[in-house]
N, C-alpha and C positions, 0 to 999 in steps of 0.2 A: 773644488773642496780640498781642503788639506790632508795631506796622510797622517792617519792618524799615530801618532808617537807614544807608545804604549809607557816608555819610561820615565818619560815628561810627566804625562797625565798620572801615573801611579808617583812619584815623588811629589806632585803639588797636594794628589788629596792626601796623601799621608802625613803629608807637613800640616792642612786641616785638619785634619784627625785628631794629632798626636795631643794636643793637651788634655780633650774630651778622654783618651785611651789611657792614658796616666792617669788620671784619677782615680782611674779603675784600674787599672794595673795591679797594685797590690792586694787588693779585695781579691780580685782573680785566682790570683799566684798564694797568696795565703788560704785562703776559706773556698773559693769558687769553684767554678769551673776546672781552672788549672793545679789544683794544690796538692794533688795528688801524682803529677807528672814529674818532678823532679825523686820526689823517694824513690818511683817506678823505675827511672832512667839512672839512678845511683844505682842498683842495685847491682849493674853493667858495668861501673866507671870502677877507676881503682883511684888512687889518690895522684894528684900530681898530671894525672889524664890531660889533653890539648883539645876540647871541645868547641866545632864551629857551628856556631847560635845562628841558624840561616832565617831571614826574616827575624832580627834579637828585638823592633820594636825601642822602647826605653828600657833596655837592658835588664829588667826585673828576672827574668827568670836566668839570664848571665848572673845575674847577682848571689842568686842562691844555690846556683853551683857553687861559684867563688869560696861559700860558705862552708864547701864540704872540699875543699882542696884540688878544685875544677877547675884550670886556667883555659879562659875562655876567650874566643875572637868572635862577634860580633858580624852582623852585614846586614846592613839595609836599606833601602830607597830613600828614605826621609833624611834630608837634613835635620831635621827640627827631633823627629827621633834620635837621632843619632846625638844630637846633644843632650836632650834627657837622659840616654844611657850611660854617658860620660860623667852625667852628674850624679847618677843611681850609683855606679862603680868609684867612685872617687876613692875608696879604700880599700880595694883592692890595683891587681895588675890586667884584671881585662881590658884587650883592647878592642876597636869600632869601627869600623870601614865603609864606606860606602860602596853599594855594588849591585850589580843585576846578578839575582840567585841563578839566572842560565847562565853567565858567566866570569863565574868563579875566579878570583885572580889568586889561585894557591896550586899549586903542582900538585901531581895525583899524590894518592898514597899520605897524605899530611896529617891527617888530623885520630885520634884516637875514634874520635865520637862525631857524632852531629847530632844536634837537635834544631828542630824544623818543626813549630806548632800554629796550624793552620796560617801559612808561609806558604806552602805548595800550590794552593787554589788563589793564592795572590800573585802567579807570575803568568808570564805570556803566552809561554809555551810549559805545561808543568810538567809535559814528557821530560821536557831538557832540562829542568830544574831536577827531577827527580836522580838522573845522569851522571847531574854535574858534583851533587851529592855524595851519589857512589864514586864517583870518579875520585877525588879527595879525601876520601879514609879508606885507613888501609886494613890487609887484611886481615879480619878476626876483629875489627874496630865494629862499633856498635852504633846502630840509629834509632834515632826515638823519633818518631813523627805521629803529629797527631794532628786528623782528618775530620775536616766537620759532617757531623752523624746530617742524617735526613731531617732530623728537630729541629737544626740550628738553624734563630733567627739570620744570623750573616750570610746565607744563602741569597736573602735577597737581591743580595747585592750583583748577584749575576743575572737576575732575572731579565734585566733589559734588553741581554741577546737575544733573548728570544722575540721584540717586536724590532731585531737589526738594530739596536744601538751598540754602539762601543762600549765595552766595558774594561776594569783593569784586574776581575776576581772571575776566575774559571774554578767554580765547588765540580768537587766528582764526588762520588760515594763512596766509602770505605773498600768495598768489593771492587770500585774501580780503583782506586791506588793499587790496592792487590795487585791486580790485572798487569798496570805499569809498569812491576817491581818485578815481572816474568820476563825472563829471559836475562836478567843483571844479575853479578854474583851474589845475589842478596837470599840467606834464609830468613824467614820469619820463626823468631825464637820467644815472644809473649806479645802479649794481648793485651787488653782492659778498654772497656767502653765507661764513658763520662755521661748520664741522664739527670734531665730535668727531674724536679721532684713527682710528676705528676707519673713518671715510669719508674724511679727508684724501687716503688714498693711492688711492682709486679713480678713475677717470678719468673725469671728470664731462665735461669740455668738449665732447665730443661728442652728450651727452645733451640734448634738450628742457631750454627754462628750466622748468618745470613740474615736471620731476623732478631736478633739482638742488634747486630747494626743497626737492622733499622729502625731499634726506636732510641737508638743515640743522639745526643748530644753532638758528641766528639767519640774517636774510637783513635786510640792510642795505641802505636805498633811498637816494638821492639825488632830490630832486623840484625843481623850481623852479615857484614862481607866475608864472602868464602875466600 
């Protein structure tokens, strides 16, 4: 049997992916799921900032930094994304790279920011993703990462390690990124969870953080390097 080639197999299905994920992409990024993560992640950024979009996808969410004075680099497995993003950005100066989020082809210390949205549970090893992260922004630079809650349909997609198949999506729990993120110079400086409508109207704020996670969606971290 063949060994399996984790980087191979995550660049062909995301080149499948990518036109079904564009479609949707902006619905996301405007109205959805995602709409709320860029204002959250500005509120970190100063103007003119060097943010690296880890997992950028077709660029949509580069894009709308770009719109606030965010000059952004890009990285991702997909061919086929990687041209979408290209053609998302065409009016700005972002640029796109191809790359494995474990390893980083930027020198420590580089980048102001990073943004990484549900990216982490798409690489092989996401200790080393999460690492290589920190390793490339410098200190007092700001990370926005955001983690799919116990809700999230895309979970599925790990499911099939558990009857021994291959997979190219390792989900962990918000409480596990936490966990990850010990012992790296990362504080955790804000918060915000992302819920399906069916938990929007329940009254979380009195609840333990631990079980607000868990009826997330997505749970979006804010960290800065010490």
């Amino acid at each position: 049997m063949a060994e399996f080639d984790w980087k191979k197999a995550s660049a062909t299905e995301w080149d499948k992916r990518s036109d079904s994920w564009h479609k949707r992409s902006a619905s996301m990024w405007n109205e959805g799921s995602r709409k709320e993560i860029i204002p959250f992640f500005l509120q970190y950024l100063k103007a003119n900032n060097h943010v690296c979009d880890l997992g950028c996808g077709d660029g949509m969410g580069a894009y709308k930094l770009s719109t606030h004075a965010i000059n952004v680099v890009g990285v991702d497995v997909s061919n086929e994304m990687l041209i979408k993003a290209n053609r998302v950005n065409q009016t700005n100066d972002n640029q796109f790279i191809k790359g494995d989020l474990t390893e980083l082809p930027f020198v420590e210390h580089h980048f102001d920011g990073v943004l990484a949205i549900n990216s982490m549970e798409w690489t092989e090893n996401p200790y080393n993703a999460v690492k290589e992260a920190v390793r490339i922004l410098k200190p007092g630079g700001y990370g926005c990462f955001g983690i799919l809650g116990p809700t999230a349909g895309p979970r599925n997609n790990s499911f099939p390690r558990l009857l021994g198949e291959k997979v190219i999506c390792n989900t962990m729990m918000p409480w596990e990124f936490e966990q990850l993120m010990q012992g790296l110079p990362m504080k955790k400086v804000a918060e915000q969870g992302v819920y399906k409508k069916a938990a929007e109207s329940l009254p979380k704020g009195g609840l333990p953080l631990p079980l607000q996670q868990a009826l997330s969606f997505m749970w979006i971290f804010i960290f800065q390097k010490e």
